[in-house]
VODOGU-537984 format. One record per residue: x, y, z of N, C-alpha, C in turn; residue number from 0; residue in one letter. Coordinates in Angstrom, 2 decimals, padded with zeros to 5 digits. Each point is the difference from the previous one (the first is absolute). Example, Ala and Ser with C-alpha at 12.3 -4.5 7.8 and 13.67 -1.06 7.14 Angstrom:
<atoms>
      n_c1      n_c2      n_c3     ca_c1     ca_c2     ca_c3      c_c1      c_c2      c_c3   resi   resn
    013.19   -005.69    007.80   -000.89    001.19    000.00    000.90    001.20    000.00      0      A
   -000.35    001.05   -000.72    000.82    001.19    000.06   -000.77    001.09    000.73      1      S
</atoms>
This chain:
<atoms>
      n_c1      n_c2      n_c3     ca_c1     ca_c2     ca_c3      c_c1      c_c2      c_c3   resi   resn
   -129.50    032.45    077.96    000.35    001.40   -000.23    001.45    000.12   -000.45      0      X
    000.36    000.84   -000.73    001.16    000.08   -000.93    000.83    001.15    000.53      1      X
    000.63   -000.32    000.82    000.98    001.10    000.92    000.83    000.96   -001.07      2      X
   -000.03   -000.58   -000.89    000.86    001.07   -001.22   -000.90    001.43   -000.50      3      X
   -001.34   -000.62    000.50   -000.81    001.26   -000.72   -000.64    001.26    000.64      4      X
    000.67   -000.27    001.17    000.32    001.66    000.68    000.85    000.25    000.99      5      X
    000.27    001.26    000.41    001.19    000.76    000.75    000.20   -001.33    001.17      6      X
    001.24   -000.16    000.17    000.39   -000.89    000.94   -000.12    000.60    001.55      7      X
   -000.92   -000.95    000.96   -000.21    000.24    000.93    000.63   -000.11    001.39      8      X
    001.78    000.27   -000.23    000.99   -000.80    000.62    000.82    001.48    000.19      9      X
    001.11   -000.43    001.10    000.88    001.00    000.39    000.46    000.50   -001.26     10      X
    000.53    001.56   -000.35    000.47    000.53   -000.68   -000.28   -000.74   -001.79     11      X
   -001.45   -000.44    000.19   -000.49   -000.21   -001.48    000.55   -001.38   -000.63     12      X
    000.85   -000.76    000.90    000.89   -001.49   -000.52   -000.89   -000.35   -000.68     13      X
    000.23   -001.10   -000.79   -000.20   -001.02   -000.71   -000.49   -001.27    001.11     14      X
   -001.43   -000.50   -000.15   -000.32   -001.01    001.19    000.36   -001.16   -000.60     15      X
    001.60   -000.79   -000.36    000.27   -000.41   -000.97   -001.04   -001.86    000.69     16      X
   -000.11    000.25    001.10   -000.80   -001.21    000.78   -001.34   -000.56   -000.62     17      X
   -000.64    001.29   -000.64   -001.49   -000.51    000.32   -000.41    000.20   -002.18     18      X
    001.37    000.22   -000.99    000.16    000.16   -001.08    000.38   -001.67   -000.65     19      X
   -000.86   -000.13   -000.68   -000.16   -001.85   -001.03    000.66    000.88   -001.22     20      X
    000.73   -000.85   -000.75    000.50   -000.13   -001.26   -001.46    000.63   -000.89     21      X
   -001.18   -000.65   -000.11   -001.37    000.04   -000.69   -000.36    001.44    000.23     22      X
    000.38    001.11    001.32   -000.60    001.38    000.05    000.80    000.69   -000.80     23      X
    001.29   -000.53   -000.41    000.68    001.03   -001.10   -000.93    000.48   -001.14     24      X
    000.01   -001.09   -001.09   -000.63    000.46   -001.21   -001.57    001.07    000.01     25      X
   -000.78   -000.36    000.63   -001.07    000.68    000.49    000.28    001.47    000.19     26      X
    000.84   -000.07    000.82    000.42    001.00    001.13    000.65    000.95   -001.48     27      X
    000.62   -000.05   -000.67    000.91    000.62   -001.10   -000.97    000.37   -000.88     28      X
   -000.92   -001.50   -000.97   -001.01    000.90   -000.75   -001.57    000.97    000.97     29      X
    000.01    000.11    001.05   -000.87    001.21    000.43    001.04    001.02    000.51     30      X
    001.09   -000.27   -000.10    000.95    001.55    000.21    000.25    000.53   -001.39     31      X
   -000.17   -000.65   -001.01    000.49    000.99   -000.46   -001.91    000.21   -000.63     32      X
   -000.83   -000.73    000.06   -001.29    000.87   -000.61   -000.18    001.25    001.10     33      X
    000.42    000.33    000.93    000.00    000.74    000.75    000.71    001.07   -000.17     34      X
    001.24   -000.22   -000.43    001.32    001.18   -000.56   -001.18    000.49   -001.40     35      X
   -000.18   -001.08   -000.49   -000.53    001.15   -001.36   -001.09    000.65    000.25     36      X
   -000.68   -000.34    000.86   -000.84    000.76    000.70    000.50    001.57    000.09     37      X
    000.98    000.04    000.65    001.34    001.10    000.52    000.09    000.93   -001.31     38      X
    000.27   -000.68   -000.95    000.65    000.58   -001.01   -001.10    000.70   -001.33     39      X
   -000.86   -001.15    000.18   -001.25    000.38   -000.74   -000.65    001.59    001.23     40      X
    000.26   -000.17    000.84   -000.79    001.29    000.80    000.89    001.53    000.01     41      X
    001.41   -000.47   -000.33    000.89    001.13   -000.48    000.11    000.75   -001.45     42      X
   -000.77   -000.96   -000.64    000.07    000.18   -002.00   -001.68    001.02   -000.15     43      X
   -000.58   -000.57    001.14   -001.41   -000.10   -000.84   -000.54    001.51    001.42     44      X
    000.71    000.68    000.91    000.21    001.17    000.34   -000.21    001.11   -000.80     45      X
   -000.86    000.91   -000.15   -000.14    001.16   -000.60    000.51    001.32    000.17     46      X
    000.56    000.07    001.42    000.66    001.21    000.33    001.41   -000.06   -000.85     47      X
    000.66    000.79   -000.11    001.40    000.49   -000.77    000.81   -000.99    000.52     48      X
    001.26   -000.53   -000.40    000.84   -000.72    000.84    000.68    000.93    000.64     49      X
    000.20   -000.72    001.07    001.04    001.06    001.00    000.69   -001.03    000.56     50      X
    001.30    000.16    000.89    000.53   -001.05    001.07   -000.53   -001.03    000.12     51      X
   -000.83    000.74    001.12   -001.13   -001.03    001.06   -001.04   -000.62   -000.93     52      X
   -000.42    000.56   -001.04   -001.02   -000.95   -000.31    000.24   -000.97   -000.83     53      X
    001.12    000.09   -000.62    000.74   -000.90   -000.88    001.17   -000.43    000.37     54      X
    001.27    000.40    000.33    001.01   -000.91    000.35   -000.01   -000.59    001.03     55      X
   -000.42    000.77    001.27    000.17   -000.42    001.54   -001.46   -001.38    000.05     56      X
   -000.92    000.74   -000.78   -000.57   -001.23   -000.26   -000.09   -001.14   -000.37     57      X
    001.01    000.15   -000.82    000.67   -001.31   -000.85    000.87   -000.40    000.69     58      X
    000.79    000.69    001.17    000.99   -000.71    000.77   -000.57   -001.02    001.04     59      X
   -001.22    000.27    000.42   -001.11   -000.19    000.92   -000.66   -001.43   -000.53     60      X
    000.42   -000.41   -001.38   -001.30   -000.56   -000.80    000.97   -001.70    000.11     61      X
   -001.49   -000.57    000.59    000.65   -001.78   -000.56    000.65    000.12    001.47     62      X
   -000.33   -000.38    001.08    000.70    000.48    001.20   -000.09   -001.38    000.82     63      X
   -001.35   -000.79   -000.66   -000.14   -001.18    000.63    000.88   -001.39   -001.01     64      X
    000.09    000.60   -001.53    000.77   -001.07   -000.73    001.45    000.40    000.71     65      X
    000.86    001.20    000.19    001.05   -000.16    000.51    000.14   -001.30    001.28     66      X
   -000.62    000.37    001.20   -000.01   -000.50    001.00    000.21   -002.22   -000.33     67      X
   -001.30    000.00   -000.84   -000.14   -000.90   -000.82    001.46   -000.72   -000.65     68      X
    000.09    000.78   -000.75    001.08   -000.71   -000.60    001.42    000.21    000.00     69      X
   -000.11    000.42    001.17    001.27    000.43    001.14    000.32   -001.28    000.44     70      X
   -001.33   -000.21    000.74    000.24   -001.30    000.97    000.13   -001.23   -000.47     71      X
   -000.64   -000.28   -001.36    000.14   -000.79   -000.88    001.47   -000.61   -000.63     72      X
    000.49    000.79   -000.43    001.21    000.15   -000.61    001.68    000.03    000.97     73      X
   -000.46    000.76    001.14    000.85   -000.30    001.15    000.18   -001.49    000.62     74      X
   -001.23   -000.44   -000.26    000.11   -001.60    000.46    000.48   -001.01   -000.97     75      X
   -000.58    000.34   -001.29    000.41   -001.01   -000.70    001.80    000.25   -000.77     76      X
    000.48    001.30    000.73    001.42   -000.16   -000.13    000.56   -000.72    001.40     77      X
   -000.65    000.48    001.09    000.89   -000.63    001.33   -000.61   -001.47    000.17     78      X
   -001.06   -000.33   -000.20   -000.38   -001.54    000.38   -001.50   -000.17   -000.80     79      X
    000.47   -000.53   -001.40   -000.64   -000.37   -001.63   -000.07   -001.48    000.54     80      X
   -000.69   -000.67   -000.67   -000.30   -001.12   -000.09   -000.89   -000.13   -001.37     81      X
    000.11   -001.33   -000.76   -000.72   -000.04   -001.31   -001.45    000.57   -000.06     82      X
   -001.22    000.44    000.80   -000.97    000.20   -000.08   -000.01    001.49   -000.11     83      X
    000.93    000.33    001.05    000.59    002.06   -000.15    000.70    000.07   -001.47     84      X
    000.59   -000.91   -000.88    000.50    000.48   -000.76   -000.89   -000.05   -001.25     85      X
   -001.10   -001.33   -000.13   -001.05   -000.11   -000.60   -001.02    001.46   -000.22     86      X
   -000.32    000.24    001.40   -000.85    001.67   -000.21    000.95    000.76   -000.60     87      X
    001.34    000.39    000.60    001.00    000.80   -000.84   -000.86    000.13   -001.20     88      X
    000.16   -001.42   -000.63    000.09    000.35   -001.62   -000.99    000.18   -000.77     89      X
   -001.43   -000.13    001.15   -001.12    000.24   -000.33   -000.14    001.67    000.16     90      X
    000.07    000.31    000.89    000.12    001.67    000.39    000.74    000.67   -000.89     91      X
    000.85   -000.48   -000.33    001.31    000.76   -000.48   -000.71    000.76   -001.60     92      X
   -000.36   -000.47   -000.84   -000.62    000.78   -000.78   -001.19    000.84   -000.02     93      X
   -000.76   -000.17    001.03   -001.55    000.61    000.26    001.01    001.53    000.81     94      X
    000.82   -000.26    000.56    000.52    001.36    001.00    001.08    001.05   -001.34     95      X
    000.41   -000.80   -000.85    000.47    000.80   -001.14   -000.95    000.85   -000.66     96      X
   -001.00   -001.17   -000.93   -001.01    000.57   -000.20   -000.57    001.47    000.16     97      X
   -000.30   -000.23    001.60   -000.23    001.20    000.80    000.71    001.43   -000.13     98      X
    001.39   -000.35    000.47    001.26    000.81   -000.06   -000.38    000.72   -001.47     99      X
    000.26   -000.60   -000.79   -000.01    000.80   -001.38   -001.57    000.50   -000.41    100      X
   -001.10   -000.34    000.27   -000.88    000.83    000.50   -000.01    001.23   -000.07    101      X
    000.69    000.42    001.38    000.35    000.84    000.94    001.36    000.74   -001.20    102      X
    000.32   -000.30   -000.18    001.52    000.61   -000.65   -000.23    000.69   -001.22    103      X
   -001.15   -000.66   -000.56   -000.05    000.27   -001.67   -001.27    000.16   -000.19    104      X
   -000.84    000.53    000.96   -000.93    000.96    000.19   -000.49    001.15   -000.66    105      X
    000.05    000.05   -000.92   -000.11    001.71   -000.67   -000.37    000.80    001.03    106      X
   -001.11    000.06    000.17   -001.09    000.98    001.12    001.10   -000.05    001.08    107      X
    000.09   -000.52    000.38    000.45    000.27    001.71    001.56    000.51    000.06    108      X
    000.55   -000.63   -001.58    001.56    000.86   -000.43   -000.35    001.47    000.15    109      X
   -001.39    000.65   -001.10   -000.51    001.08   -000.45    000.39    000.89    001.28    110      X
   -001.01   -000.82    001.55    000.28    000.68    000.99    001.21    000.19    000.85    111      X
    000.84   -000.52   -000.07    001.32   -000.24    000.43    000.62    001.02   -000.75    112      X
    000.43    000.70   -001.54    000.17    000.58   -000.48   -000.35    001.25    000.23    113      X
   -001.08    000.26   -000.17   -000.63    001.22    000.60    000.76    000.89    001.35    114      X
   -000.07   -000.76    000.81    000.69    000.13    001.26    001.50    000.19   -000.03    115      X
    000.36   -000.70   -000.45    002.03   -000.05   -000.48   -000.04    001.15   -000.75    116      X
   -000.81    000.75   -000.71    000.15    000.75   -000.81   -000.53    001.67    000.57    117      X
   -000.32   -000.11    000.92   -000.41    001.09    000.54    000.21    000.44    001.47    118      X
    001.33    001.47   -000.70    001.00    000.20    000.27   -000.61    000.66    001.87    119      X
   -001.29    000.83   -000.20   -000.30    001.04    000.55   -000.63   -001.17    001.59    120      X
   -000.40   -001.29   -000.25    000.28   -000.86    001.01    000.84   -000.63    000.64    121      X
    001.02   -000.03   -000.88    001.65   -000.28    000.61   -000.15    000.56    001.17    122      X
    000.33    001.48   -000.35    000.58    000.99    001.30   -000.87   -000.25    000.72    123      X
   -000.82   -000.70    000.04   -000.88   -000.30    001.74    000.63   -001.08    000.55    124      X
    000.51   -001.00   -001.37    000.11   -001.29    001.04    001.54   -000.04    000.83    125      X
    000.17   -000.85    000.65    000.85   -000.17    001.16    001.10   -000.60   -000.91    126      X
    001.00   -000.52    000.81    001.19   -000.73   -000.66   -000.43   -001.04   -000.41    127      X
   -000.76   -001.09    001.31   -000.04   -001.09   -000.29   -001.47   -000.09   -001.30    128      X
   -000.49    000.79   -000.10   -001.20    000.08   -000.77    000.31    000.27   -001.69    129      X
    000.70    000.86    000.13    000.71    000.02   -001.33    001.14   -001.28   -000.21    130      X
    000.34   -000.55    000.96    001.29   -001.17   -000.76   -001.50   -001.57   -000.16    131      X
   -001.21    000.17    000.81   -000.91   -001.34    000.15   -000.58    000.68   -001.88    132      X
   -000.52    001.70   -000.37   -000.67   -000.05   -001.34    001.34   -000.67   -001.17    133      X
    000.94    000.64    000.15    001.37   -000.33   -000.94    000.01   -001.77    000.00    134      X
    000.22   -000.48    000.67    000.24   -001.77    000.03   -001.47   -000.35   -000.41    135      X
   -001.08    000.18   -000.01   -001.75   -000.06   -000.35    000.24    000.09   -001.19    136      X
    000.39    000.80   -000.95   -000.02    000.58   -001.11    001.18   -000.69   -000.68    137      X
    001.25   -000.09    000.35    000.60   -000.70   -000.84   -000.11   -001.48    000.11    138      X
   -000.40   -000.66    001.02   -000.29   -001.32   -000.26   -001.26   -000.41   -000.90    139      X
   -000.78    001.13   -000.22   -001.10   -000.24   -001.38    001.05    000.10   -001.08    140      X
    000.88    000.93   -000.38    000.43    000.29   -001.15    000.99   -001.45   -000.23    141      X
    000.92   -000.64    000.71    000.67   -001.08    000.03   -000.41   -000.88    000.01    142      X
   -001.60   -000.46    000.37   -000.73   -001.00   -000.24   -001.27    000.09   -001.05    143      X
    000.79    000.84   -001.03   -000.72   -000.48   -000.88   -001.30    001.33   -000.59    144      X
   -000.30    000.81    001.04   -001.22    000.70   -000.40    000.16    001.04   -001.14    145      X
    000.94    000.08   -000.52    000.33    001.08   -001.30    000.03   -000.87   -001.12    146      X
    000.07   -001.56    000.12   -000.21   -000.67   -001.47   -001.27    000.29   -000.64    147      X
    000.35   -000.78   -001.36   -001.54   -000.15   -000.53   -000.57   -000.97    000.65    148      X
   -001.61    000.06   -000.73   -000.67   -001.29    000.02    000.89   -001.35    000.21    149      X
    000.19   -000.33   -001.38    000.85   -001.51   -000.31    001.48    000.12    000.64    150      X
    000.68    000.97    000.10    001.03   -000.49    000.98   -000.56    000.13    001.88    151      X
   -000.56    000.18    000.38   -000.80   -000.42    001.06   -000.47   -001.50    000.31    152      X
   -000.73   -000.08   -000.95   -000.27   -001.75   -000.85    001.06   -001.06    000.41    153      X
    001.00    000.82   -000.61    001.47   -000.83    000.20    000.68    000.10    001.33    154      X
    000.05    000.66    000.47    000.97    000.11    001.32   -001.18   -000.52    001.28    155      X
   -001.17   -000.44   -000.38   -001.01   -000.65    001.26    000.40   -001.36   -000.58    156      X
    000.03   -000.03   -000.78    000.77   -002.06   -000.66    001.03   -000.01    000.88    157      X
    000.92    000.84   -000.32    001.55   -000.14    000.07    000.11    000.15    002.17    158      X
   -000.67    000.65    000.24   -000.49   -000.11    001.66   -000.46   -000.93    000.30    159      X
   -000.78   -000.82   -000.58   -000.57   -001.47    000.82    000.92   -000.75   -000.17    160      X
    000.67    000.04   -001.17    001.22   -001.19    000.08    000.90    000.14    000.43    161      X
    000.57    001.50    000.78    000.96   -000.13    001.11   -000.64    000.10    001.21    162      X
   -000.84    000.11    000.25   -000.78   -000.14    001.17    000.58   -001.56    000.60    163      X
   -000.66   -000.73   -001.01   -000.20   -001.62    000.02    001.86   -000.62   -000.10    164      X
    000.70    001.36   -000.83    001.62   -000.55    000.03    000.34   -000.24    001.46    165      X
   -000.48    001.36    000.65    000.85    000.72    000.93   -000.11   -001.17    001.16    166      X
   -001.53   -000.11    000.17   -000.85   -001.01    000.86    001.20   -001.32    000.20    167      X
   -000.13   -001.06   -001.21    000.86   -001.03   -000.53    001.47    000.28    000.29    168      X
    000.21    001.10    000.49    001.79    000.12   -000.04   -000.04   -000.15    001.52    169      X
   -000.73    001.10    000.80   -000.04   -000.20    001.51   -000.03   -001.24    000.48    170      X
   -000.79   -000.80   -000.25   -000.73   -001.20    000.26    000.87   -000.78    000.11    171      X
    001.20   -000.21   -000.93    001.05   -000.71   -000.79    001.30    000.37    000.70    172      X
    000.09    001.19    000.25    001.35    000.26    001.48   -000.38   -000.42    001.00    173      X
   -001.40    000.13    000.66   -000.33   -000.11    000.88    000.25   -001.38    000.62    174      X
   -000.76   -001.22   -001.38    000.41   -001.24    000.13    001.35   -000.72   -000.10    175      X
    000.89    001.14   -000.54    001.27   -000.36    000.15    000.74   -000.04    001.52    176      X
   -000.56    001.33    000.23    000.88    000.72    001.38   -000.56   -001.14    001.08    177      X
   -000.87   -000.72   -000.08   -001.18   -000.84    000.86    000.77   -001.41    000.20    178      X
    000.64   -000.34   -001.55    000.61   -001.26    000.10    001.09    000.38    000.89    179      X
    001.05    000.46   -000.48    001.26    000.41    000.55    000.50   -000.51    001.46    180      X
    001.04   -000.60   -000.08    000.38   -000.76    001.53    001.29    000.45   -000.07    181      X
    000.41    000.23    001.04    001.25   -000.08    000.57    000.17   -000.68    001.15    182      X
    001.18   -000.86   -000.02    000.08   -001.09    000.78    001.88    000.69    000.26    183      X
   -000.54   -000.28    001.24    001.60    000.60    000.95    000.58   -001.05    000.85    184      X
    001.34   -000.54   -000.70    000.40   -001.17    001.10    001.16    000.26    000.99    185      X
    000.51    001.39   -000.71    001.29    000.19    000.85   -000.30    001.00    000.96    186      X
    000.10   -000.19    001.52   -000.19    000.72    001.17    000.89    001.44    000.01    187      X
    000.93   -000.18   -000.83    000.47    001.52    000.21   -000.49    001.11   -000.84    188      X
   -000.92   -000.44   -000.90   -000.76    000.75   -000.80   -001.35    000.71    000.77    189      X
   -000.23   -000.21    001.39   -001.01    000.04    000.70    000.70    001.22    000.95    190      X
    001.13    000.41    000.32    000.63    000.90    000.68   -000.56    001.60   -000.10    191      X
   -000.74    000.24    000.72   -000.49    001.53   -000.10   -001.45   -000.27   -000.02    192      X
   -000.52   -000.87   -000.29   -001.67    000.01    000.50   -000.14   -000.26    000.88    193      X
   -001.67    000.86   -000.02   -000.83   -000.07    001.27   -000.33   -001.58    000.52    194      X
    000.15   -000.32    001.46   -000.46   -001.33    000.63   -001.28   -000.50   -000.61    195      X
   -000.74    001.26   -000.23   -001.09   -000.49   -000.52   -000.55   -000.40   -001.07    196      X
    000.85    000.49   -001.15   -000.38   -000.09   -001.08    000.63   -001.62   -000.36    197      X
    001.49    000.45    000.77    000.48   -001.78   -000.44   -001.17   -001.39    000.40    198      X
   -000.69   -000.06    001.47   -000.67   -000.94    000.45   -001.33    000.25   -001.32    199      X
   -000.69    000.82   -000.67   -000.61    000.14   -000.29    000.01   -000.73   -001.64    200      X
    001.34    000.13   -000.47    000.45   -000.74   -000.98    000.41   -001.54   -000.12    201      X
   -000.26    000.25    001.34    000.82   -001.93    000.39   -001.90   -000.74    000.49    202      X
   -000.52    001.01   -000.10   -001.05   -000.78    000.53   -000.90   -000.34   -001.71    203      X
    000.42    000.97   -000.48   -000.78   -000.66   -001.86    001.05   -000.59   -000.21    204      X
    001.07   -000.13    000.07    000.83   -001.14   -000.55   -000.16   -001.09    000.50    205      X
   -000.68   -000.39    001.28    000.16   -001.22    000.85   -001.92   -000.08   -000.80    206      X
   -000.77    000.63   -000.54   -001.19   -000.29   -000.76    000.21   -000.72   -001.00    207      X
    001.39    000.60   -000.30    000.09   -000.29   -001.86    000.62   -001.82   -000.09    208      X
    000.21   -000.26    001.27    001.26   -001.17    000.22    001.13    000.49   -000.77    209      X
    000.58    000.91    000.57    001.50   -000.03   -000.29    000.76   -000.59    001.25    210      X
    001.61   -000.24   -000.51    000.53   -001.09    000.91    000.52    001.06    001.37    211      X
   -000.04   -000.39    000.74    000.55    000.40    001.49    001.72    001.06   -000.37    212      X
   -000.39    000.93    000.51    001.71    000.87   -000.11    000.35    000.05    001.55    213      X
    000.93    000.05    000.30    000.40    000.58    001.81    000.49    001.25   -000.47    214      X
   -000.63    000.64    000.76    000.61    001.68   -000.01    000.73    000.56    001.02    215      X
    000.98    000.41   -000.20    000.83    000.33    001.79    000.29    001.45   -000.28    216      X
   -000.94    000.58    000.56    000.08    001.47   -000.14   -000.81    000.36    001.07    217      X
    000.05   -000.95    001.35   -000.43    000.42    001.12   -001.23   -000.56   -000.09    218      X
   -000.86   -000.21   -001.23   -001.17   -000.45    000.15   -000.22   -001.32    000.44    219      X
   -001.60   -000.20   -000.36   -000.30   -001.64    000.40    000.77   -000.48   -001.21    220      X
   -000.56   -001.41   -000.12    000.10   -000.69   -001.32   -000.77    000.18   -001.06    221      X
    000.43    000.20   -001.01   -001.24    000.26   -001.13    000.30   -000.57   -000.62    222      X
   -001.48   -000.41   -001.03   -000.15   -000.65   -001.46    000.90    001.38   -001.17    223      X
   -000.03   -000.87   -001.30    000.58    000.90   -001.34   -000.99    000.90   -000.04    224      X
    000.44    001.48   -000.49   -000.65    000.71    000.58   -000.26    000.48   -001.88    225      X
   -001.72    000.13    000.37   -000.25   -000.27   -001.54   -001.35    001.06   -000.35    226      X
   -000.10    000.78   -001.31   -000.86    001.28   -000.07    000.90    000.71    000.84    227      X
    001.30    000.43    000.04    000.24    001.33    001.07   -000.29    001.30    000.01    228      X
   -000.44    000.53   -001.46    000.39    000.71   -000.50   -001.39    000.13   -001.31    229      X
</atoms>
């Protein structure tokens, strides 16, 4: 069973990051989002008038399990990636664009979004936060694209997968930088103002790494070079 593919059954909705394999990602992502279009196809293909609720709040509502999804996804493979998390990355990474622009460059579902932004005599019902959620709805269609033509549409879903796949490749690439990175501390007075704990904690991956023995006289025990501090 694929713990990604419904509401998490854990205190305050966590992530059961325990009982989640590398292999439930991809799965887990392409039935979230056949599910979002599900969402979106049921907001376009609506016959009543657009209003708020049946179109924006709906659309805020929509794809609720790909968020969750690729929340958790993406949170991990920035805090603790490994080559197989970065492998799906780059498999996912264009199928979730894909999607995105979908959704963005939509005619129909712009049509309904419009409608709504445009009609004034529903404003004055909505609330603050309701009018600033239709305003950001509406201009993130117009900034992504939904007022082009055809063929420049064409073009800017090219020009999205390949920064998708840039953006991907750049993270990946600090990440593995920031990962190498050592700092190696030999002089004890450079250690003045940290926590007891953090120092033993640094002397204990340095005494992993075989670095050579430092004496520290800052009240403490003896410690190894104190290495990763930072």
């Amino acid at each position: 069973m694929n713990p990604l593919f419904s509401v998490f059954n854990t205190p305050f909705q966590t992530p059961p990051f325990s009982q989640i394999k590398n292999e439930h990602f991809k799965p887990a992502i392409v039935n979230a989002i056949a599910e979002a279009r599900k969402d979106i196809d049921a907001i376009i293909n609506n016959s009543e008038t657009p209003t708020f609720k049946n179109t924006i709040e709906a659309l805020d509502f929509s794809g609720m399990l790909l968020s969750s999804v690729t929340s958790v996804f993406f949170n991990l493979n920035s805090a603790e990636t490994n080559n197989e998390i970065q492998k799906i990355a780059q498999e996912v990474s264009p199928i979730l664009t894909e999607y995105s622009n979908d959704v963005a460059l939509n005619e129909d579902l712009f049509k309904r979004v419009k409608v709504v932004y445009e009609n004034n005599q529903e404003r004055k019902d909505l609330t603050v936060e309701q009018t600033m959620l239709l305003d950001k709805t509406y201009k993130s269609f117009v900034r992504n694209g939904a007022n082009l033509n055809e063929a420049d549409k064409e073009k800017l879903r090219k020009i999205d997968v390949e920064l998708s796949q840039l953006s991907l490749n750049f993270g990946e690439n600090v990440l593995a930088e920031t990962n190498k990175y050592e700092l190696l501390i030999t002089d004890e007075s450079d250690l003045v103002g940290l926590p007891e704990g953090v120092i033993e904690a640094a002397a204990i991956t340095a005494k992993s790494k075989n670095q050579r023995r430092l004496d520290v006289y800052l009240g403490l025990p003896k410690l190894h070079s104190i290495y990763d501090l930072f």
